[in-house]
C-alpha positions as CSV (number, residue, x, y, z in Angstrom):
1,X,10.6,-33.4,15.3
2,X,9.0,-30.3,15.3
3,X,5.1,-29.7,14.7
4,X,5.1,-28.3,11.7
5,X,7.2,-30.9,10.5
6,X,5.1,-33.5,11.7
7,X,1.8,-31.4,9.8
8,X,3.8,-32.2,6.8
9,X,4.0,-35.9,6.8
10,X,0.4,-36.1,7.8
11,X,0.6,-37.3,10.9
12,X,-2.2,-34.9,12.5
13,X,-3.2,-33.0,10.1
14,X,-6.5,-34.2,11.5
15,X,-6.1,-32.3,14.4
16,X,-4.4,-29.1,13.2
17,X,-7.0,-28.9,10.8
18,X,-9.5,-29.0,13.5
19,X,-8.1,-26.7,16.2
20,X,-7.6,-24.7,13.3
21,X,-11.4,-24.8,12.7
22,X,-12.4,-24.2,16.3
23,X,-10.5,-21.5,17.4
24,X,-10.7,-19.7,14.2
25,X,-14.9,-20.1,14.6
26,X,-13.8,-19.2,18.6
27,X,-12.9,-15.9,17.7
28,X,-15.2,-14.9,14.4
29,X,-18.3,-16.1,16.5
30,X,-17.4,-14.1,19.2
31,X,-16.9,-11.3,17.1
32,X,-19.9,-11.6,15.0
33,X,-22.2,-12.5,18.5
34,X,-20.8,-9.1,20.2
35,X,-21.6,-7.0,16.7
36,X,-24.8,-8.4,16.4
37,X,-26.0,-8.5,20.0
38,X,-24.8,-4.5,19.5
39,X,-26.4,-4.4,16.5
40,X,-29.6,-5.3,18.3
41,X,-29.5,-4.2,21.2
42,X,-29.2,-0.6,20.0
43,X,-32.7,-1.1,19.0
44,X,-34.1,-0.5,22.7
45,X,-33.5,3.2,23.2
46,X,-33.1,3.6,19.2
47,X,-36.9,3.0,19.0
48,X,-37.9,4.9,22.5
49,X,-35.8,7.7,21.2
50,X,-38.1,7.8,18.2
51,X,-41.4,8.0,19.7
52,X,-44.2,6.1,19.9
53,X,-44.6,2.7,19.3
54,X,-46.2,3.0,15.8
55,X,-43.7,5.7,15.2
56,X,-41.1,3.5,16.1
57,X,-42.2,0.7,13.7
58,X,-42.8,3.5,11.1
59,X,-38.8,4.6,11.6
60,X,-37.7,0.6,11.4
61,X,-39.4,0.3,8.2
62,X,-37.8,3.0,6.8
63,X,-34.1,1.7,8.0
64,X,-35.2,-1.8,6.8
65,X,-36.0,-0.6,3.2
66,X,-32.9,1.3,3.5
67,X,-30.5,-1.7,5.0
68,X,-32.0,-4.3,2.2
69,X,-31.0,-2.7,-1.1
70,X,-27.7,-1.9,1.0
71,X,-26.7,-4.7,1.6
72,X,-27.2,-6.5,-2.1
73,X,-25.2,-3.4,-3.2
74,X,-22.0,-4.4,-0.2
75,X,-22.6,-7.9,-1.3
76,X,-22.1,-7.1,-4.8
77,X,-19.0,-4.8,-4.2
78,X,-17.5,-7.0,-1.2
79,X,-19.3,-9.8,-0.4
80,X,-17.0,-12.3,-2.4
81,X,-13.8,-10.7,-1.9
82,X,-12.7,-11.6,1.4
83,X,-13.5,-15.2,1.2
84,X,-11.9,-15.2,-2.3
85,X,-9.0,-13.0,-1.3
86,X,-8.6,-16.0,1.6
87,X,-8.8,-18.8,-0.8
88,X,-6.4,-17.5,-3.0
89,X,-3.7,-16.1,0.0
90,X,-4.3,-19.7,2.0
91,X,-3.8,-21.6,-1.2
92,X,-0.9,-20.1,-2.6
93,X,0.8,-19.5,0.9
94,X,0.9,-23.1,1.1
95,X,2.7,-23.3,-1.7
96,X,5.4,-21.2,-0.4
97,X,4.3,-18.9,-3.0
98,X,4.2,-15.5,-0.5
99,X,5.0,-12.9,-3.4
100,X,1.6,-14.0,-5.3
101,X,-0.2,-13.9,-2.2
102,X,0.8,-10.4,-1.7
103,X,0.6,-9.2,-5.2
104,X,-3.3,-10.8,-5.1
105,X,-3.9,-8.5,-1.9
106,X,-2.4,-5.3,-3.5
107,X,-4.5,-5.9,-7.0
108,X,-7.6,-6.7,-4.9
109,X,-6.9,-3.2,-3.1
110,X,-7.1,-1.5,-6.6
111,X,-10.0,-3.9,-8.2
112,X,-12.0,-3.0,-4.7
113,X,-11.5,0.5,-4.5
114,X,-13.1,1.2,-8.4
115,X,-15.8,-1.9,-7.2
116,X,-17.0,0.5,-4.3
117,X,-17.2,3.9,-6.5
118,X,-19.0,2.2,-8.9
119,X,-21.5,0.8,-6.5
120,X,-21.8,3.8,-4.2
121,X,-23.0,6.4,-7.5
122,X,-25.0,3.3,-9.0
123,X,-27.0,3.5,-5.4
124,X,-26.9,7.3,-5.4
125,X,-28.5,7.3,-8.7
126,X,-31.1,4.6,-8.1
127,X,-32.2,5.3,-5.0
128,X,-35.9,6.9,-6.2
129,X,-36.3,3.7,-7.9
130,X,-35.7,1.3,-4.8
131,X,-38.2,3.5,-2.6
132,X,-40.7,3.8,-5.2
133,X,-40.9,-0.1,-5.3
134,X,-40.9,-0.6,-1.3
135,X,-43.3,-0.7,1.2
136,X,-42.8,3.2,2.6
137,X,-45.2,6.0,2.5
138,X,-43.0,8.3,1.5
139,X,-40.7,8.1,-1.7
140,X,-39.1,11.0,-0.7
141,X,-37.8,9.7,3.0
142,X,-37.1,6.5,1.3
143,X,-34.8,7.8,-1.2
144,X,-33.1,10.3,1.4
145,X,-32.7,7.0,3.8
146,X,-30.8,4.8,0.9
147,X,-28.6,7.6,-0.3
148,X,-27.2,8.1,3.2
149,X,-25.9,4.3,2.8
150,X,-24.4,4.8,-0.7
151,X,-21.2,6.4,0.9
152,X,-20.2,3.2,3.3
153,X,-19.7,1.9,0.1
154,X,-16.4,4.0,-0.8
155,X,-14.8,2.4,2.0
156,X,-16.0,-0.9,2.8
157,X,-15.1,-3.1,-0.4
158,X,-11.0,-1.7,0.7
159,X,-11.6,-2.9,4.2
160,X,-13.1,-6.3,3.1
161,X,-10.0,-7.0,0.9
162,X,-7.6,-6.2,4.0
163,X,-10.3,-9.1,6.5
164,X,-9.4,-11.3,3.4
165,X,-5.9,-11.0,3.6
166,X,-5.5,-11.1,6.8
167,X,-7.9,-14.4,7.4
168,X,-5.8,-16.1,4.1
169,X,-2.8,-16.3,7.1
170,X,-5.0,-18.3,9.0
171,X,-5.6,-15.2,11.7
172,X,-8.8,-14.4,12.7
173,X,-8.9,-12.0,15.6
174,X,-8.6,-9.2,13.6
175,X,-11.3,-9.8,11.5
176,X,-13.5,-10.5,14.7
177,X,-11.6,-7.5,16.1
178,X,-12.3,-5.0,13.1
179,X,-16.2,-6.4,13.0
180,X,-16.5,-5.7,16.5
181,X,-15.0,-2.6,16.5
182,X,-17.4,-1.2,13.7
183,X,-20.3,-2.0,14.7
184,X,-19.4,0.0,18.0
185,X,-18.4,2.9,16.6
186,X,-21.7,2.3,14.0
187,X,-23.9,2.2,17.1
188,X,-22.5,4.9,19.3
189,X,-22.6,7.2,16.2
190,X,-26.3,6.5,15.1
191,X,-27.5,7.2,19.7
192,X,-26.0,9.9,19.6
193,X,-27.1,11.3,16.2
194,X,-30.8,9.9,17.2
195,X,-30.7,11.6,20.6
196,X,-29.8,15.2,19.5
197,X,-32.3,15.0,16.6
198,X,-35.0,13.6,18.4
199,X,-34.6,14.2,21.9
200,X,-32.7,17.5,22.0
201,X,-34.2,19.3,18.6
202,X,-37.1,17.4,18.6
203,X,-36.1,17.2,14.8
204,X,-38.0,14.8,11.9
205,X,-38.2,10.5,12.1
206,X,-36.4,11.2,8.7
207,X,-33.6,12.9,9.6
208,X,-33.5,10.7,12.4
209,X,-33.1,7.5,10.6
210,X,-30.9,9.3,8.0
211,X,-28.2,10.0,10.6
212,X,-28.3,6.2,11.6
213,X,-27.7,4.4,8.3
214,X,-24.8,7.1,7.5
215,X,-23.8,5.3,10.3
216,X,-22.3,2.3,8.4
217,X,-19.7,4.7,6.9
218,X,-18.4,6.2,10.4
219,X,-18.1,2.2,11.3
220,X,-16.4,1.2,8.4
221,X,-13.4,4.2,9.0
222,X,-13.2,3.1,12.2
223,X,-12.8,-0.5,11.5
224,X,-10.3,0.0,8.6
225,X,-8.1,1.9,10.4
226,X,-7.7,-0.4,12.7
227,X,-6.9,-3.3,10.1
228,X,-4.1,-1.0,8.4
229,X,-2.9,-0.9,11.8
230,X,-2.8,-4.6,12.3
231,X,-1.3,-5.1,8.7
232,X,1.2,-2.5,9.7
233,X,2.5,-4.2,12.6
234,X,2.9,-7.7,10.7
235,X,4.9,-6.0,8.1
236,X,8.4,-7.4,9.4
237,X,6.7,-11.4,8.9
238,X,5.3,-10.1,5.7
239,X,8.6,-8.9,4.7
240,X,10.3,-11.9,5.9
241,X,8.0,-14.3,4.1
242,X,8.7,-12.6,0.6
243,X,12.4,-12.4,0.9
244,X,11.7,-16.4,1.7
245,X,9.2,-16.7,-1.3
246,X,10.0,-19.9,-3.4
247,X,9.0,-17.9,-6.6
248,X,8.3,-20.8,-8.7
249,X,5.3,-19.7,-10.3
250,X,5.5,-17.3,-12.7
251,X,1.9,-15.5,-13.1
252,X,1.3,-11.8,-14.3
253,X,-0.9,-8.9,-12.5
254,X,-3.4,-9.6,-15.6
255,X,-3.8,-13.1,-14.6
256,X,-4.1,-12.2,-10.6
257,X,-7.2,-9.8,-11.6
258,X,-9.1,-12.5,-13.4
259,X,-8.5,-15.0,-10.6
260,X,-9.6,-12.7,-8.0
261,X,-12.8,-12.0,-10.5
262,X,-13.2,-15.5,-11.6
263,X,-12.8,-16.7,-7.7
264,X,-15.0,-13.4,-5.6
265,X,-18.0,-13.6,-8.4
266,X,-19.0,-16.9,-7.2
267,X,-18.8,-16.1,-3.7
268,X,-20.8,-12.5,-4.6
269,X,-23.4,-14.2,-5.9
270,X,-23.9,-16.8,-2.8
271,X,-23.2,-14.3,0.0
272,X,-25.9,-12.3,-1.7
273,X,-28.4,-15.4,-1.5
274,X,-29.8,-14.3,2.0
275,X,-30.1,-10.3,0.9
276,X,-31.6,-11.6,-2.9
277,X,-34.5,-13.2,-0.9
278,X,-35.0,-10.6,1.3
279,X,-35.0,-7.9,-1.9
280,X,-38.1,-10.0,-3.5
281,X,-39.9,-9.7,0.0
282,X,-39.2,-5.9,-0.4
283,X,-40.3,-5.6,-3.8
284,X,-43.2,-7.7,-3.5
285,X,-44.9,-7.8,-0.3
286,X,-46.5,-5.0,-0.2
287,X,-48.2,-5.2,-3.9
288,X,-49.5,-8.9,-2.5
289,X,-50.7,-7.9,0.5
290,X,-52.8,-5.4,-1.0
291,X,-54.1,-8.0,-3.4
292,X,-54.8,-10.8,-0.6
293,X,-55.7,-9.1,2.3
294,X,-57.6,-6.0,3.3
295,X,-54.8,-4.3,5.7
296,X,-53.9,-0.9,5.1
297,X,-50.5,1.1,3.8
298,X,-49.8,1.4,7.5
299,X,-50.4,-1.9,8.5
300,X,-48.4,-3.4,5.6
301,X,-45.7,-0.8,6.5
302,X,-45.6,-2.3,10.2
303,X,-45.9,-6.0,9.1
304,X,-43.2,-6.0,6.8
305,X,-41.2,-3.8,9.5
306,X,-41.9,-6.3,12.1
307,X,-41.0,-9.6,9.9
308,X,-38.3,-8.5,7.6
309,X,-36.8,-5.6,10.4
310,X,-37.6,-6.7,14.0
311,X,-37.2,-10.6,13.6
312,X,-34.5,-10.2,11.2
313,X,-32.0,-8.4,13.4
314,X,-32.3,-10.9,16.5
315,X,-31.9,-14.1,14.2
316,X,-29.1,-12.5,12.3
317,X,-27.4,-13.1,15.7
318,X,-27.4,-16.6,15.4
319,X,-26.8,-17.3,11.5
320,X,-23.9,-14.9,12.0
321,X,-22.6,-18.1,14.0
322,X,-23.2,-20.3,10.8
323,X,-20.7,-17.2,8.7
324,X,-18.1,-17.6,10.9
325,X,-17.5,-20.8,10.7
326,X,-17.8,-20.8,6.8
327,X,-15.2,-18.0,7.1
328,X,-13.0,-19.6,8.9
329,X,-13.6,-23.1,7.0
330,X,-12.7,-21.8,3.3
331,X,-9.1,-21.1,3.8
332,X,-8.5,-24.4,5.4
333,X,-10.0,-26.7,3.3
334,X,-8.3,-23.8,0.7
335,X,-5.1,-24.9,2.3
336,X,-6.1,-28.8,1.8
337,X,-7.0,-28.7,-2.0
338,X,-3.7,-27.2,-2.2
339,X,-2.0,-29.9,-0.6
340,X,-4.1,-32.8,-2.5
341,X,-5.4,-34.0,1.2
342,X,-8.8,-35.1,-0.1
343,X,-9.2,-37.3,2.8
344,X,-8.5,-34.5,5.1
345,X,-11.2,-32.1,2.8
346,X,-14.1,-34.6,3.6
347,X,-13.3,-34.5,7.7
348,X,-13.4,-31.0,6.9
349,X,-16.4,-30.8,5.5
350,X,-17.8,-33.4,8.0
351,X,-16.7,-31.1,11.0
352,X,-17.7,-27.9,9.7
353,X,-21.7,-29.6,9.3
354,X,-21.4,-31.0,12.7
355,X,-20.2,-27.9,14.4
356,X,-22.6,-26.0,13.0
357,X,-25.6,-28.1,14.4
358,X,-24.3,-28.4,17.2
359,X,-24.4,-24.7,18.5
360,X,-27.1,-23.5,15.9
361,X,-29.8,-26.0,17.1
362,X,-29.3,-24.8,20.7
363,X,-29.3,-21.4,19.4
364,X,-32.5,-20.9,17.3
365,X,-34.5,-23.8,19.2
366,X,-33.7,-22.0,22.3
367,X,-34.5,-18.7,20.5
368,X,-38.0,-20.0,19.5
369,X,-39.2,-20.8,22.7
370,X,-38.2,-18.0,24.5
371,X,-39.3,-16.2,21.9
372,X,-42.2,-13.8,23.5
373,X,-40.3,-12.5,26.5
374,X,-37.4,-12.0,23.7
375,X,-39.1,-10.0,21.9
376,X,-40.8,-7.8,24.3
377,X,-37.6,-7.0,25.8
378,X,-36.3,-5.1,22.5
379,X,-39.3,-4.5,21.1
380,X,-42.9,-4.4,23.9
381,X,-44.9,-7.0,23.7
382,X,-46.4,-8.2,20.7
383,X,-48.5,-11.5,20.2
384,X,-47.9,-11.3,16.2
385,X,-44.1,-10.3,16.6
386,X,-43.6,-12.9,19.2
387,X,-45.2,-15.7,16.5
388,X,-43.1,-13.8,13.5
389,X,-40.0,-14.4,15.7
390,X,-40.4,-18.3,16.8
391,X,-41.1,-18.8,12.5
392,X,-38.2,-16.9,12.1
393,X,-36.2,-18.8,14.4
394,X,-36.7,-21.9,13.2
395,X,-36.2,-20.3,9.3
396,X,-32.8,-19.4,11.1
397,X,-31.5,-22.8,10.5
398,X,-32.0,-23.2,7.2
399,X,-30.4,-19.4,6.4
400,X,-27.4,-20.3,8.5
401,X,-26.8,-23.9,6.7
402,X,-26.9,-21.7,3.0
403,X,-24.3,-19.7,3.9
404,X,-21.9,-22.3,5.7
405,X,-22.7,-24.9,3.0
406,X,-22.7,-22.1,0.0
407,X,-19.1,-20.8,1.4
408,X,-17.7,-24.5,1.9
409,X,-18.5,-25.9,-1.4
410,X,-17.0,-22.7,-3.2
411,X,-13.7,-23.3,-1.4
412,X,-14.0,-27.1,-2.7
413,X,-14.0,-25.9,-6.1
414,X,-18.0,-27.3,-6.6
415,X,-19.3,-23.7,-7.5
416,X,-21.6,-24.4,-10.2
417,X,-23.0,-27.1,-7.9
418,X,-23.7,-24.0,-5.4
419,X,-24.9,-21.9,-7.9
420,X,-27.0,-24.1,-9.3
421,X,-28.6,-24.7,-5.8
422,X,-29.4,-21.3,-5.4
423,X,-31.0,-20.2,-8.5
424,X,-33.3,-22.9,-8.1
425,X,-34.4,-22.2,-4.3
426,X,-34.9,-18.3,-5.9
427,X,-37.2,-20.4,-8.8
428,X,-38.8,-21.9,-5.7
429,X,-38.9,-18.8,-3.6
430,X,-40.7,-16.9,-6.2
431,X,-43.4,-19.5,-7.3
432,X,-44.4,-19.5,-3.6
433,X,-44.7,-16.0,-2.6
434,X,-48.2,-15.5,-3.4
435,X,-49.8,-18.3,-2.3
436,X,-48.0,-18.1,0.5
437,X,-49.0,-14.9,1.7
438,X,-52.5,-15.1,0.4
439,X,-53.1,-18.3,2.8
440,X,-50.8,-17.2,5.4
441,X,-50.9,-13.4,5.5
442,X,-47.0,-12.2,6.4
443,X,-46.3,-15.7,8.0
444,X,-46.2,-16.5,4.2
445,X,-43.1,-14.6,3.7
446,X,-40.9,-16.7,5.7
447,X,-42.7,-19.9,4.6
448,X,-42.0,-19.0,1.3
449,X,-38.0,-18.2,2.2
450,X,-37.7,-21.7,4.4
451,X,-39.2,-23.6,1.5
452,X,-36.6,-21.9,-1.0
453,X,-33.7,-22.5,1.2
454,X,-34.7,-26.0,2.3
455,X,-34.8,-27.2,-1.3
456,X,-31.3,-25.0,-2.2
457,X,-29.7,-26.8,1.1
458,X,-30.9,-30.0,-0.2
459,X,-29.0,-29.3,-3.3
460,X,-25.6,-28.2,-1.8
461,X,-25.9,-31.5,0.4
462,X,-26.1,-33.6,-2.5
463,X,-23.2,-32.4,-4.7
464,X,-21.3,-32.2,-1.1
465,X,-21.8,-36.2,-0.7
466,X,-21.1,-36.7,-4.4
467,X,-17.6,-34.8,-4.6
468,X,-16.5,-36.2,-0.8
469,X,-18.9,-39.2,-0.2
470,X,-19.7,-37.9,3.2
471,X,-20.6,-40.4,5.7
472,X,-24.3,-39.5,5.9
473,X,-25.5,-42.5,8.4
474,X,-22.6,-41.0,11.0
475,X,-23.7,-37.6,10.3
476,X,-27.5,-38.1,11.0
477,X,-26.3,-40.3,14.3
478,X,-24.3,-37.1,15.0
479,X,-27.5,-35.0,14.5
480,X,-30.1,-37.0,16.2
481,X,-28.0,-36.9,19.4
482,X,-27.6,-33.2,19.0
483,X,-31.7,-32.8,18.5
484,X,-31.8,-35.4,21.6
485,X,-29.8,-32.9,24.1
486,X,-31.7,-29.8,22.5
487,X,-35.2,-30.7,22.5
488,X,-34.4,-31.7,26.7
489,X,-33.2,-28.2,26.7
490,X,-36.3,-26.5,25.2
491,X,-38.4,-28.6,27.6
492,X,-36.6,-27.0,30.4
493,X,-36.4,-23.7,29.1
494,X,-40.0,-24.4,28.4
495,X,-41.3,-25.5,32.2
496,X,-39.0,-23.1,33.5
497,X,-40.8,-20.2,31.6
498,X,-44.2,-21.3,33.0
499,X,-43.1,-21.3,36.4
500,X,-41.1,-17.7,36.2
501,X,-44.3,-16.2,34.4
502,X,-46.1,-16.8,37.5
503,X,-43.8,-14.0,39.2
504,X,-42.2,-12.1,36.8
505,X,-45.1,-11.6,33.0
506,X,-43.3,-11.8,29.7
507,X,-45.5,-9.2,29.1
508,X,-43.5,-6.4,30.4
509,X,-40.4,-5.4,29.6
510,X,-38.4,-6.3,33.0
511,X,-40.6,-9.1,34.1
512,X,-39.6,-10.7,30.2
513,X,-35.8,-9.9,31.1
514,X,-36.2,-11.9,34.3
515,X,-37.8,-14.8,32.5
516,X,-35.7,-15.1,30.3
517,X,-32.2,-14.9,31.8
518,X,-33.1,-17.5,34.1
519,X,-34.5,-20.0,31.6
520,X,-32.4,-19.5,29.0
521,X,-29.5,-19.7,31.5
522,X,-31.2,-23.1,33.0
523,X,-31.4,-24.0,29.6
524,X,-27.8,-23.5,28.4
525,X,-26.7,-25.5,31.9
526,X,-28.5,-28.5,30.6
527,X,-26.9,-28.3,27.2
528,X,-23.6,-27.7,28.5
529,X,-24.0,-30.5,30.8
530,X,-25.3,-33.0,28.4
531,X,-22.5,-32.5,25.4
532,X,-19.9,-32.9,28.1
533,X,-22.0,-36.0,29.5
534,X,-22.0,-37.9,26.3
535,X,-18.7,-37.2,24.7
536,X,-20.2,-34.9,22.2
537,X,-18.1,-31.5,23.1
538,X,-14.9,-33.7,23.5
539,X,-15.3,-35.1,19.9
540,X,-16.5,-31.8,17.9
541,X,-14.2,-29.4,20.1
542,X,-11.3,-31.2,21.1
543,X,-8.5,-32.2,24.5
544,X,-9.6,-28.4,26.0
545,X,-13.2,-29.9,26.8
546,X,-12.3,-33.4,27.7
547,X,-10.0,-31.8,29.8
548,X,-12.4,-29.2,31.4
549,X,-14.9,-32.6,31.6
550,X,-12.1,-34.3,33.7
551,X,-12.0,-31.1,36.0
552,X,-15.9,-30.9,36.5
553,X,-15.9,-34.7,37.5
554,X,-18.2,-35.8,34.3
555,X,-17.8,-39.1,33.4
């Protein structure tokens, strides 16, 4: 009997549904890690390039308050779509229903490409209004820095619908592929640009920074030429699959728009939770600060660059590991709704949570306590960026359990649940800004977000268990062993940091590189070690690892 004919009856859909979960995470994790380590690790000669230190800080500020406002406006014009665009290909290619799944691709072309015109001139045309309302000096460099992002978005929301498409077949290397391969061609652009303006012409930090956001839309070419090429080359299985389309469902191009509306507005609205947070830091920091404390323009400039810029791109590194597994978890449990497997949709759900601690506690835990020679490595050492980043760390968590649990519950069909969540851990957020900055100064900030996404998280958890009763007393068993084998870890990562400082200072920029690779390489030995030791790797990853334990010699 072959596989697939075994899926049917049931008999391990357990498994498929698994392995399907773990190499799918396999490859979107490594393609998000490798676009965001790029994506930070450009910072280290993008900020020596610029000048100074201050000036530096000064030039982050002004991408940050660029990059925010940006990225509500992609959200808005792509955020849902390839999730929803997955959903809906996954679900109805289930079905045997190819010719819908292709007709929802095409529309979602044509719905995506008016979505991104729309958005780019809105953007255009309110750019003075964003800058006037951020924390920059200049309104006039503000406005120039958010108008050079407005034209990524002619291209991206087309490139998102083809990543949907293709991740509806259950094939995720060319997303991890395409997101790898624009962030390269992002980063390369924006050196080079940097180095002939600053370096060779000895041109204006403006200018400078100008030339780096435009490089979003250089990226985005790159990347969606290469998906056209991938879709291309899978044009004879496309082909075959609609000659082979059952065709038993009769719905009109009308009624394939408002699906994709009705199913990407939803997703929109939660993949634009994280950037929504971050736009009332933007709008509002700076007016409380001057209200609460006695720092200067400057000094809120360089605060907010340092907490909302600087911390933000290292952690994004590790909640990009929490997006790639909700990517890859929608069309499958997609794929079980379809197929009425509600038993199947809890495991689901049960090994997406599990997964997720288990390589996001390692990752922001170990992130917090290596977190001053970390940040002296991209950024020189700072005793108030090094405490900004070990907050941030641990706020990491909570961001990355949003958007896994946000993306999951959507693809269960419990979106007004998610919703629902959200808009009250905005409430939340709001109504503790200011007190939160006005004890805690810019630690407030992230307080303030961790607060509003703990109580939103709390939300999603409880219409989870209520739709699937999860098995909660398993789960938390799960999760105490995980916080077991990770708090040993950050006590080795921990001594071992003490004893390295005392040859190599975190203080300085290779003496923190030393540290660091050594602990954090101790560190991940342990962790590695102790999930193989106790079972924990077999069970959440599969045969592969207990086979790998058999060939180490772990019992």
């Amino acid at each position: 009997m072959s596989k697939d004919k075994v899926e049917e009856k049931g008999l391990v859909s357990e498994k498929s549904s698994r392995e399907k979960m773990v190499s799918g995470s396999a490859w979107m994790t490594g393609g998000s890690i490798l676009s965001r380590l790029l994506g930070a690790l450009y910072i280290i000669p993008w900020m020596a390039w610029m000048g100074n230190q201050e000036v530096a800080n000064s030039a982050n500020a002004l991408y940050t308050i660029g990059y925010t406002p940006y990225a509500l406006f992609l959200n808005i014009a792509t955020a849902g779509v390839p999730s929803a665009i997955a959903k809906q290909v996954s679900y109805y290619n289930a079905l045997g229903e190819y010719k819908i799944s292709q007709d929802i691709y095409k529309k979602g072309l044509q719905v995506m490409a008016v979505t991104g015109v729309a958005a780019a001139a809105l953007m255009y045309v309110i750019a003075p209004f964003i800058a006037a309302n951020s924390p920059t000096a200049s309104l006039s460099d503000g406005t120039q820095v958010i108008r050079s992002l407005s034209w990524a978005l002619l291209i991206i929301p087309c490139m998102s619908v083809t990543r949907g498409f293709i991740q509806g077949h259950h094939t995720m290397a060319p997303s991890a592929i395409s997101q790898f391969i624009e962030q390269l061609a992002r980063v390369i652009f924006m050196l080079a640009a940097v180095y002939l303006i600053r370096i060779v012409f000895n041109g204006e930090i403006v200018d400078a920074v100008t030339a780096s956001t435009f490089g979003a839309f250089v990226g985005a070419l790159f990347s969606i030429v290469y998906l056209l090429t991938i879709i291309r080359k899978k044009k004879p299985e496309l082909d075959y699959n609609l000659a082979h389309s059952k065709n038993n469902i009769k719905i009109s191009t009308n009624e394939i728009f408002k699906s994709i509306i009705k199913t990407a507005i939803p997703f929109i609205i939660i993949g634009s939770g994280i950037t929504l947070f971050q736009i009332i830091d933007q709008f509002t920091f700076a007016p409380i600060m001057k209200t609460v404390s006695e720092l200067t323009a400057k000094q809120i400039e360089n605060s907010y660059a340092i907490a909302a810029g600087n911390a933000n791109k290292l952690i994004m590194i590790v909640i990009s590991l929490a997006g790639s597994m909700a990517i890859t978890s929608v069309p499958l449990i997609a794929d079980l709704l379809a197929k009425k497997k509600m038993k199947d949709v809890r495991r689901q759900l049960s090994d997406s949570i599990q997964l997720f601690f288990f390589i996001m506690l390692p990752a922001a835990i170990g992130m917090a306590v290596i977190s001053k020679s970390l940040y002296t490595v991209f950024y020189g050492y700072s005793a108030f960026g090094t405490g900004i980043l070990q907050l941030s760390s641990f706020m990491s968590i909570f961001l990355g359990l949003f958007v896994l649990l946000g993306s999951t519950l959507q693809a269960a069909d419990q979106t007004k649940p998610a919703l629902s969540a959200m808009g009250i851990g905005l409430v939340v957020k709001l109504a503790v800004q200011y007190p939160a900055l006005s004890i805690l100064g810019t630690y407030g900030m992230l307080v303030s977000n961790i607060i509003g996404f703990g109580v939103t998280v709390l939300l999603m958890l409880w219409a989870m268990y209520k739709m699937t009763k999860l098995n909660i007393n398993f789960l938390l068993r799960r999760l105490l062993l995980m916080v077991l084998i990770t708090t040993g870890m950050a006590l080795i990562v921990f001594i071992a940091q003490k004893g390295i400082a005392i040859f190599f200072a975190p203080t300085d920029r290779f003496g923190a590189l030393i540290n660091m690779t050594i602990s954090s390489s101790l560190g991940g030995i342990f962790y590695f070690y102790a999930s193989l030791k106790t079972r924990l790797a077999d069970r959440l990853l599969g045969s592969r690892v207990q086979r790998l334990r058999t060939k180490l010699k772990i019992k």
